[in-house]
C-alpha positions as CSV (number, residue, x, y, z in Angstrom):
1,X,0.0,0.0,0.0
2,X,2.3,2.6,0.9
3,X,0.4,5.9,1.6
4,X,-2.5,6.8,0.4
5,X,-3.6,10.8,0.6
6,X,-7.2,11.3,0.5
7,X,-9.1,14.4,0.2
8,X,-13.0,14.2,0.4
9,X,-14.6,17.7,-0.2
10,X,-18.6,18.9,-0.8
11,X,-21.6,20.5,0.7
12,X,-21.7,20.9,4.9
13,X,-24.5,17.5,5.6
14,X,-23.0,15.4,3.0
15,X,-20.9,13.2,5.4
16,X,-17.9,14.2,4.3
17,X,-16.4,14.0,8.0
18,X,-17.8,11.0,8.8
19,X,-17.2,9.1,5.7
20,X,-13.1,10.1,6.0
21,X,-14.1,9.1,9.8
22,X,-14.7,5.9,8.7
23,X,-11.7,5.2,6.3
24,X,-9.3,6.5,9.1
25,X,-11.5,3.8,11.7
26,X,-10.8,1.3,8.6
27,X,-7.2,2.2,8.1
28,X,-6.7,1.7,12.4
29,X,-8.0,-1.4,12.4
30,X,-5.9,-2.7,9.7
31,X,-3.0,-1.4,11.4
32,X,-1.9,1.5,9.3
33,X,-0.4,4.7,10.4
34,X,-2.8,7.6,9.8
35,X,-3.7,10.9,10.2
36,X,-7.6,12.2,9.6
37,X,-8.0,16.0,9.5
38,X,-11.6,17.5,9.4
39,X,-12.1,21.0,8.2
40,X,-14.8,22.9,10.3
41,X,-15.7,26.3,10.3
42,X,-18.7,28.2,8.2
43,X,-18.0,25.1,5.7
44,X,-20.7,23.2,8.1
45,X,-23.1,25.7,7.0
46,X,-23.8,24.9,3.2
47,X,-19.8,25.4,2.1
48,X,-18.0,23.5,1.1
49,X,-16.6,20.8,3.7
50,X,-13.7,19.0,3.4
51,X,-11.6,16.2,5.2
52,X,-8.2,15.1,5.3
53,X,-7.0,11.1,5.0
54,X,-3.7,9.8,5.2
55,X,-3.5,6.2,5.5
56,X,0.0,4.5,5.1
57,X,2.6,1.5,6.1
58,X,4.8,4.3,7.9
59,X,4.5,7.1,9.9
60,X,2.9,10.3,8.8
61,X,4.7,13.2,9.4
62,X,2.3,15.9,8.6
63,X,-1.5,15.6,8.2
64,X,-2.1,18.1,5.9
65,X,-3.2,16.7,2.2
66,X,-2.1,19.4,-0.5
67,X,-1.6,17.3,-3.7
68,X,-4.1,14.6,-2.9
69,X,-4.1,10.8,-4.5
70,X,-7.3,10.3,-4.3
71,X,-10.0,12.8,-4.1
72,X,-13.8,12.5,-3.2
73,X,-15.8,15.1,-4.9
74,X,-19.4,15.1,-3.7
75,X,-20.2,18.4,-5.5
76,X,-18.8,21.0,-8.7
77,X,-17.4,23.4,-6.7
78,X,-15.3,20.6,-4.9
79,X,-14.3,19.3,-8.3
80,X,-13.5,23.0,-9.1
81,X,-11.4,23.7,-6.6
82,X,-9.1,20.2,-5.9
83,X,-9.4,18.7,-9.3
84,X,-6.3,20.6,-10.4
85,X,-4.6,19.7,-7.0
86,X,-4.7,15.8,-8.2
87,X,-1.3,13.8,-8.3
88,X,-0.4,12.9,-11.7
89,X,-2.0,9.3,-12.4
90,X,-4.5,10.0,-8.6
91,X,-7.9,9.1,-9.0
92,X,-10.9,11.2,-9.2
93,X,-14.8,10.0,-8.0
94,X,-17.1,12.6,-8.8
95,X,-20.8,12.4,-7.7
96,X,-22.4,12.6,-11.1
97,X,-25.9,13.7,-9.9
98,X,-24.8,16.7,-8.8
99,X,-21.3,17.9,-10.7
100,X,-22.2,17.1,-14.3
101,X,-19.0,18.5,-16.2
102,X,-16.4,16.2,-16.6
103,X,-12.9,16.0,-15.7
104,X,-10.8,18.2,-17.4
105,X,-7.8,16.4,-16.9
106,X,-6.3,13.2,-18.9
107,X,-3.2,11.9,-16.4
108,X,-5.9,10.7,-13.7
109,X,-8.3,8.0,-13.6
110,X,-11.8,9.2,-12.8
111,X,-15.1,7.6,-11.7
112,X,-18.4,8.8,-12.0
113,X,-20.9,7.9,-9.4
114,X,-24.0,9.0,-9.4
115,X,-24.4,8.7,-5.6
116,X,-27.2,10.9,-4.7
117,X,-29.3,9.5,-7.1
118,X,-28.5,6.1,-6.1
119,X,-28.8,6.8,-2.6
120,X,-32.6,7.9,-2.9
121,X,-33.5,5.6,-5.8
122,X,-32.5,2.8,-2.7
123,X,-34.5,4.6,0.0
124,X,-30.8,5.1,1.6
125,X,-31.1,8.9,2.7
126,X,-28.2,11.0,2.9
127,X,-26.0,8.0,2.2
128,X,-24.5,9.1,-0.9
129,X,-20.9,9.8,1.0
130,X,-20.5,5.9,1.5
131,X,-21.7,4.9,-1.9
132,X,-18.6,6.5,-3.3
133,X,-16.6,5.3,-0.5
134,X,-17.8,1.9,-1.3
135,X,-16.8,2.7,-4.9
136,X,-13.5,3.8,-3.8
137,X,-12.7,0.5,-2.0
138,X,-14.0,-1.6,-5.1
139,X,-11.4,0.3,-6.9
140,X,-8.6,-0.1,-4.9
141,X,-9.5,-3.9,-4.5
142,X,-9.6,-2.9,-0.1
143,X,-13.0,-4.0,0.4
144,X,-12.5,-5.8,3.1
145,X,-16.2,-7.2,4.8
146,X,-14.3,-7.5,8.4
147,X,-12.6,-4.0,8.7
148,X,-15.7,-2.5,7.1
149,X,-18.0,-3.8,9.8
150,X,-15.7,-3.0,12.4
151,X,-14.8,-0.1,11.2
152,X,-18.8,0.9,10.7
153,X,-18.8,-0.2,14.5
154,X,-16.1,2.4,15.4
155,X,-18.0,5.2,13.8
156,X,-21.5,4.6,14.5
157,X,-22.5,5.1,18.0
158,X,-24.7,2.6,20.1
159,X,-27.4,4.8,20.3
160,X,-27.5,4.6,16.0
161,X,-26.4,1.2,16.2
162,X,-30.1,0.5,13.9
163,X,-27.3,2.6,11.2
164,X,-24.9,0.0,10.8
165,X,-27.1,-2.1,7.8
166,X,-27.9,1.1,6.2
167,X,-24.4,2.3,6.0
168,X,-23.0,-1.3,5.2
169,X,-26.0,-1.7,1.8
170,X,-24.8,2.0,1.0
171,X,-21.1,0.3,0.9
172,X,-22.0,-2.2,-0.7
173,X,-23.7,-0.6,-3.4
174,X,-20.9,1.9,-4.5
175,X,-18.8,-1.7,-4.4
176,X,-20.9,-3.2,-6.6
177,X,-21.9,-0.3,-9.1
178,X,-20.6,-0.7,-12.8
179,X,-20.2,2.3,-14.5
180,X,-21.0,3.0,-18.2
Protein backbone atom coordinates (compact mmCIF):
# COMPACT_ATOMS: atom_id res chain seq x y z
CA UNK A 1 0.00 0.00 0.00
CA UNK A 2 2.35 2.56 0.88
CA UNK A 3 0.39 5.95 1.65
CA UNK A 4 -2.47 6.77 0.39
CA UNK A 5 -3.62 10.79 0.61
CA UNK A 6 -7.19 11.31 0.49
CA UNK A 7 -9.10 14.37 0.22
CA UNK A 8 -12.98 14.15 0.37
CA UNK A 9 -14.56 17.67 -0.23
CA UNK A 10 -18.65 18.86 -0.82
CA UNK A 11 -21.59 20.46 0.69
CA UNK A 12 -21.66 20.93 4.88
CA UNK A 13 -24.50 17.49 5.55
CA UNK A 14 -22.98 15.45 3.01
CA UNK A 15 -20.86 13.23 5.42
CA UNK A 16 -17.90 14.25 4.30
CA UNK A 17 -16.37 14.05 8.04
CA UNK A 18 -17.83 11.00 8.82
CA UNK A 19 -17.17 9.13 5.70
CA UNK A 20 -13.09 10.08 6.05
CA UNK A 21 -14.06 9.15 9.79
CA UNK A 22 -14.71 5.89 8.67
CA UNK A 23 -11.74 5.24 6.32
CA UNK A 24 -9.32 6.53 9.09
CA UNK A 25 -11.50 3.83 11.71
CA UNK A 26 -10.84 1.29 8.58
CA UNK A 27 -7.23 2.24 8.13
CA UNK A 28 -6.73 1.66 12.38
CA UNK A 29 -7.99 -1.36 12.38
CA UNK A 30 -5.89 -2.69 9.69
CA UNK A 31 -2.99 -1.37 11.43
CA UNK A 32 -1.86 1.47 9.27
CA UNK A 33 -0.39 4.70 10.44
CA UNK A 34 -2.78 7.56 9.78
CA UNK A 35 -3.73 10.88 10.16
CA UNK A 36 -7.60 12.18 9.64
CA UNK A 37 -7.95 15.96 9.48
CA UNK A 38 -11.59 17.48 9.45
CA UNK A 39 -12.08 20.96 8.19
CA UNK A 40 -14.83 22.88 10.32
CA UNK A 41 -15.74 26.32 10.35
CA UNK A 42 -18.70 28.18 8.22
CA UNK A 43 -17.95 25.08 5.75
CA UNK A 44 -20.73 23.18 8.11
CA UNK A 45 -23.12 25.72 7.05
CA UNK A 46 -23.82 24.86 3.21
CA UNK A 47 -19.75 25.38 2.15
CA UNK A 48 -17.97 23.49 1.14
CA UNK A 49 -16.55 20.77 3.74
CA UNK A 50 -13.69 19.01 3.44
CA UNK A 51 -11.62 16.17 5.23
CA UNK A 52 -8.22 15.06 5.32
CA UNK A 53 -7.05 11.14 5.04
CA UNK A 54 -3.74 9.83 5.17
CA UNK A 55 -3.50 6.17 5.53
CA UNK A 56 0.03 4.48 5.14
CA UNK A 57 2.64 1.49 6.08
CA UNK A 58 4.76 4.32 7.87
CA UNK A 59 4.47 7.14 9.92
CA UNK A 60 2.90 10.31 8.81
CA UNK A 61 4.74 13.18 9.43
CA UNK A 62 2.32 15.91 8.65
CA UNK A 63 -1.48 15.56 8.19
CA UNK A 64 -2.07 18.12 5.86
CA UNK A 65 -3.20 16.67 2.21
CA UNK A 66 -2.11 19.40 -0.51
CA UNK A 67 -1.56 17.29 -3.68
CA UNK A 68 -4.11 14.55 -2.86
CA UNK A 69 -4.10 10.79 -4.52
CA UNK A 70 -7.30 10.26 -4.30
CA UNK A 71 -9.99 12.76 -4.11
CA UNK A 72 -13.83 12.47 -3.23
CA UNK A 73 -15.85 15.13 -4.88
CA UNK A 74 -19.40 15.08 -3.75
CA UNK A 75 -20.18 18.42 -5.45
CA UNK A 76 -18.82 21.04 -8.69
CA UNK A 77 -17.39 23.39 -6.71
CA UNK A 78 -15.30 20.59 -4.86
CA UNK A 79 -14.33 19.27 -8.25
CA UNK A 80 -13.53 22.95 -9.12
CA UNK A 81 -11.43 23.70 -6.57
CA UNK A 82 -9.11 20.17 -5.95
CA UNK A 83 -9.39 18.69 -9.25
CA UNK A 84 -6.34 20.58 -10.44
CA UNK A 85 -4.57 19.74 -6.98
CA UNK A 86 -4.68 15.79 -8.16
CA UNK A 87 -1.27 13.84 -8.29
CA UNK A 88 -0.40 12.92 -11.66
CA UNK A 89 -1.97 9.25 -12.41
CA UNK A 90 -4.45 10.01 -8.61
CA UNK A 91 -7.90 9.10 -8.98
CA UNK A 92 -10.88 11.21 -9.25
CA UNK A 93 -14.78 10.02 -7.96
CA UNK A 94 -17.12 12.56 -8.82
CA UNK A 95 -20.77 12.42 -7.69
CA UNK A 96 -22.44 12.56 -11.15
CA UNK A 97 -25.87 13.72 -9.86
CA UNK A 98 -24.79 16.68 -8.81
CA UNK A 99 -21.27 17.91 -10.66
CA UNK A 100 -22.19 17.12 -14.29
CA UNK A 101 -19.02 18.54 -16.23
CA UNK A 102 -16.36 16.20 -16.59
CA UNK A 103 -12.92 16.02 -15.69
CA UNK A 104 -10.78 18.23 -17.41
CA UNK A 105 -7.75 16.41 -16.94
CA UNK A 106 -6.34 13.22 -18.94
CA UNK A 107 -3.25 11.87 -16.44
CA UNK A 108 -5.92 10.72 -13.74
CA UNK A 109 -8.25 7.99 -13.65
CA UNK A 110 -11.80 9.18 -12.78
CA UNK A 111 -15.12 7.60 -11.66
CA UNK A 112 -18.36 8.80 -12.00
CA UNK A 113 -20.89 7.87 -9.42
CA UNK A 114 -24.03 8.96 -9.45
CA UNK A 115 -24.43 8.66 -5.58
CA UNK A 116 -27.23 10.90 -4.75
CA UNK A 117 -29.32 9.48 -7.12
CA UNK A 118 -28.53 6.12 -6.09
CA UNK A 119 -28.83 6.80 -2.58
CA UNK A 120 -32.57 7.87 -2.88
CA UNK A 121 -33.54 5.65 -5.77
CA UNK A 122 -32.53 2.77 -2.69
CA UNK A 123 -34.46 4.64 -0.04
CA UNK A 124 -30.75 5.08 1.58
CA UNK A 125 -31.09 8.92 2.72
CA UNK A 126 -28.21 10.97 2.94
CA UNK A 127 -25.98 7.97 2.16
CA UNK A 128 -24.51 9.09 -0.90
CA UNK A 129 -20.94 9.81 0.98
CA UNK A 130 -20.52 5.87 1.51
CA UNK A 131 -21.73 4.90 -1.86
CA UNK A 132 -18.57 6.51 -3.27
CA UNK A 133 -16.65 5.28 -0.54
CA UNK A 134 -17.77 1.95 -1.25
CA UNK A 135 -16.81 2.71 -4.86
CA UNK A 136 -13.54 3.76 -3.82
CA UNK A 137 -12.67 0.52 -1.98
CA UNK A 138 -14.02 -1.56 -5.11
CA UNK A 139 -11.40 0.28 -6.90
CA UNK A 140 -8.60 -0.12 -4.86
CA UNK A 141 -9.49 -3.86 -4.54
CA UNK A 142 -9.63 -2.87 -0.14
CA UNK A 143 -13.05 -4.04 0.40
CA UNK A 144 -12.49 -5.76 3.10
CA UNK A 145 -16.20 -7.17 4.79
CA UNK A 146 -14.28 -7.48 8.40
CA UNK A 147 -12.61 -3.97 8.68
CA UNK A 148 -15.73 -2.46 7.12
CA UNK A 149 -17.96 -3.75 9.84
CA UNK A 150 -15.67 -2.96 12.41
CA UNK A 151 -14.77 -0.15 11.23
CA UNK A 152 -18.84 0.90 10.70
CA UNK A 153 -18.83 -0.18 14.54
CA UNK A 154 -16.10 2.38 15.41
CA UNK A 155 -18.02 5.22 13.77
CA UNK A 156 -21.47 4.57 14.49
CA UNK A 157 -22.47 5.09 18.01
CA UNK A 158 -24.68 2.62 20.05
CA UNK A 159 -27.37 4.80 20.28
CA UNK A 160 -27.48 4.62 16.01
CA UNK A 161 -26.42 1.23 16.18
CA UNK A 162 -30.08 0.46 13.88
CA UNK A 163 -27.29 2.62 11.20
CA UNK A 164 -24.86 0.04 10.78
CA UNK A 165 -27.12 -2.05 7.78
CA UNK A 166 -27.87 1.06 6.23
CA UNK A 167 -24.44 2.31 5.98
CA UNK A 168 -22.97 -1.32 5.17
CA UNK A 169 -26.00 -1.67 1.80
CA UNK A 170 -24.83 2.04 1.02
CA UNK A 171 -21.14 0.31 0.87
CA UNK A 172 -21.97 -2.21 -0.67
CA UNK A 173 -23.73 -0.59 -3.36
CA UNK A 174 -20.92 1.87 -4.54
CA UNK A 175 -18.75 -1.65 -4.45
CA UNK A 176 -20.94 -3.20 -6.58
CA UNK A 177 -21.86 -0.27 -9.09
CA UNK A 178 -20.65 -0.69 -12.83
CA UNK A 179 -20.20 2.27 -14.53
CA UNK A 180 -20.96 3.01 -18.17
Amino acid sequence: MSTKQILLSGFGGQGILFAGKFLAYKGLIEDKQLSWLPSYGPEMRGGTASCSVIISDTPVGSPIVSKPDILIAMNLPSLDRYESAVVKGGIIFADSTLIERKVERDDVEVHYIPATKLASDNELGNLANMIIVGKLLSVLDDFNDESVNAALSKVISAKHADMKDVNLKALTLGAEYKED
